[in-house]
N, C-alpha and C positions, 0 to 999 in steps of 0.2 A: 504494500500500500504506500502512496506519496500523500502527503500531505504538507498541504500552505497556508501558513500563514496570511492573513489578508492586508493590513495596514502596513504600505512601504514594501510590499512584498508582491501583491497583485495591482493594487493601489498604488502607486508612486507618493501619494501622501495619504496621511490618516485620513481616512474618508467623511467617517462621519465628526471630526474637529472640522474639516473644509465645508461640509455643509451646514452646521451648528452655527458657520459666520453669515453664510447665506440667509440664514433663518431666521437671525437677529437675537442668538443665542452664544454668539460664539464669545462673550466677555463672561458669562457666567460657566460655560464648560470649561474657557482655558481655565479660571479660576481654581475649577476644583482639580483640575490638573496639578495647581501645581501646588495647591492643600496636600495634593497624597504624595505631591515629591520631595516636598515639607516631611513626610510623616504624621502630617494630622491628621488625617483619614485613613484609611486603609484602602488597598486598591478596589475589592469587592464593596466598598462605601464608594467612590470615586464614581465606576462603573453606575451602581443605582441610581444615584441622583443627577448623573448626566442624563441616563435614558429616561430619567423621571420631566426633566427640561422637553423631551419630544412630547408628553401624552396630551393628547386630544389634538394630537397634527394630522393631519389626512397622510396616509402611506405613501400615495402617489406624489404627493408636492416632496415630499422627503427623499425618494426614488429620483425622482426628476434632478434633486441637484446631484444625488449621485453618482447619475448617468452622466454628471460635467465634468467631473474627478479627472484628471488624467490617468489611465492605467497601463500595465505593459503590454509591449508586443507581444501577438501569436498566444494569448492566454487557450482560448479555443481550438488551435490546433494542435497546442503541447499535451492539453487534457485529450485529447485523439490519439493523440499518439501514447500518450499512457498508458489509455483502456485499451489500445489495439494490441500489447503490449502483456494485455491480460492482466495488470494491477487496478487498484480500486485506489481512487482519486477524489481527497477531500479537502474539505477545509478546514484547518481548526486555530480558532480567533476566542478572542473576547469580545467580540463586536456580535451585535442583536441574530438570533434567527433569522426575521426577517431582509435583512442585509446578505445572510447567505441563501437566503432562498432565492434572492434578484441574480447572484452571482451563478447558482447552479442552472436556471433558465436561460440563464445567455449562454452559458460555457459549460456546461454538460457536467460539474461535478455528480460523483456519487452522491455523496453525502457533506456533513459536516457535525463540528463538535462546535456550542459557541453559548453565549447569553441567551434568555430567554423574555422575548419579549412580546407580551399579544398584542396580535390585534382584532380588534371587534368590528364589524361593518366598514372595514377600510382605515379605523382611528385607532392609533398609536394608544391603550391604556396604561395602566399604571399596574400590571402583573407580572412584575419583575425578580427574575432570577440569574442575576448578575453569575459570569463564571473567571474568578478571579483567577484561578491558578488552571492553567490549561492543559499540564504535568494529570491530573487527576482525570479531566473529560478524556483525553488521548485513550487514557487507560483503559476506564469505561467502554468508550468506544469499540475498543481493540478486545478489550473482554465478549464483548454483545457480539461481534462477527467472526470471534473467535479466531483472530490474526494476533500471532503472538508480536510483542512489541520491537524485538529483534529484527522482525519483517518488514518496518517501516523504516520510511525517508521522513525527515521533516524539513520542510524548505521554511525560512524564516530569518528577519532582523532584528529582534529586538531583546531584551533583554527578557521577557516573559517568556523567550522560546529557550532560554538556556537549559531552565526543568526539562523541558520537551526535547531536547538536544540530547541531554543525559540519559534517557531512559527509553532510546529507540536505536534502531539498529546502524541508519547511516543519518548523518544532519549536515544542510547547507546553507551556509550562514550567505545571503542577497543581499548587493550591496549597501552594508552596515559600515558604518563607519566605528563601532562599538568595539572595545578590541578585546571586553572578555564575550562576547559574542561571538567574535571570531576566533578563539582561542577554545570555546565549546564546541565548537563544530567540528566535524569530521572534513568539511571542504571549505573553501568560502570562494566566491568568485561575485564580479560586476559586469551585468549588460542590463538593455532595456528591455531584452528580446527573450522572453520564456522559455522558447525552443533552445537557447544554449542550454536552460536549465535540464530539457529532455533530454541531451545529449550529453551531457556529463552521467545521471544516470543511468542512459542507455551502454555507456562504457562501464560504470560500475558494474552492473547488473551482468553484462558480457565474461568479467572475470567469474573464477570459481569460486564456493562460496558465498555467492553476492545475496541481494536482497530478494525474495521473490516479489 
């Protein structure tokens, strides 16, 4: 199984901080940003009451700035070539269900591990279930499909993927400028073009031993 990371990794920037300014939210998000970089919050507290600032938004006005985001090249045809590939290809974030639902309809993921966030007749409410440590959803995951975690890739930049780095079988740290991120990792490399990312795998996976 491959799995990515979404923020700075599919996204070229945090998605939903870019649309949060759009919104006319984005002084109260950075805010609590940077409360939990402080330590005054906790990242699982940071998470909630960002996503608590969307409820009673229409899904579709939220989607729309997300569809502005810049994101990487070939996302679409590196998930093709994945699954052609015979691996199961996810996502896994702290960023809302719904965000990976937008993403698996354009771009073919399997699945994903992420927040939980409803919505009711098209509106963002307020039933949250923030997923702060993404080390824990991975697992879960990988438990439920019964892929043991030595079978995984994790592609990801940030420092939340380092848990997830440690306790899967191969990790590739995308353009992170973070150097224990890069020092977690099993690879690291920079493009804009996802397809290198397939292709570094697809050589991994070619040796013996490699990942199924």
């Amino acid at each position: 199984m491959v799995s990515f990371d979404v923020d700075k990794t599919l996204f070229r920037k945090p998605a939903l901080t870019t649309v949060a300014r759009a919104l006319g939210i984005g002084e109260r998000w950075d805010g609590l940003d940077e409360m939990e970089q402080k330590k005054r919050i906790t990242i699982g507290q940071c998470l909630a009451r960002q996503y608590e600032l969307l409820v009673g938004m229409k899904l579709q006005d939220v989607l729309r700035e997300v569809s502005k985001v810049e994101m990487m090249r070939n996302i679409r045809e590196t998930v093709d070539k994945l699954l052609g590939q015979g691996l199961q290809v996810i996502l896994t974030t702290d960023n809302p269900d719904f965000l990976c639902q937008y993403l698996v309809e354009h771009f073919g993921f399997n699945g994903f591990v992420s927040s939980k966030v409803e919505v009711k007749n098209g509106v963002i409410s307020d039933d949250i279930e923030p997923l702060p440590d993404k080390r824990l959803g991975i697992r879960k995951y990988c438990a439920w499909m019964s892929i043991p975690l030595s079978k995984v890739v994790h592609v990801g930049d940030g420092l939340n993927d380092v848990p997830v780095f440690r306790v899967v079988g191969y990790s590739i740290a995308l353009n992170t400028n973070i150097d224990k991120v890069k020092k977690a990792a099993s690879y690291q490399m920079e493009t804009d073009n996802l397809l290198g990312v397939y292709e570094h795998i697809h050589a991994v996976m070619s040796k013996p031993a490699s990942v199924d």
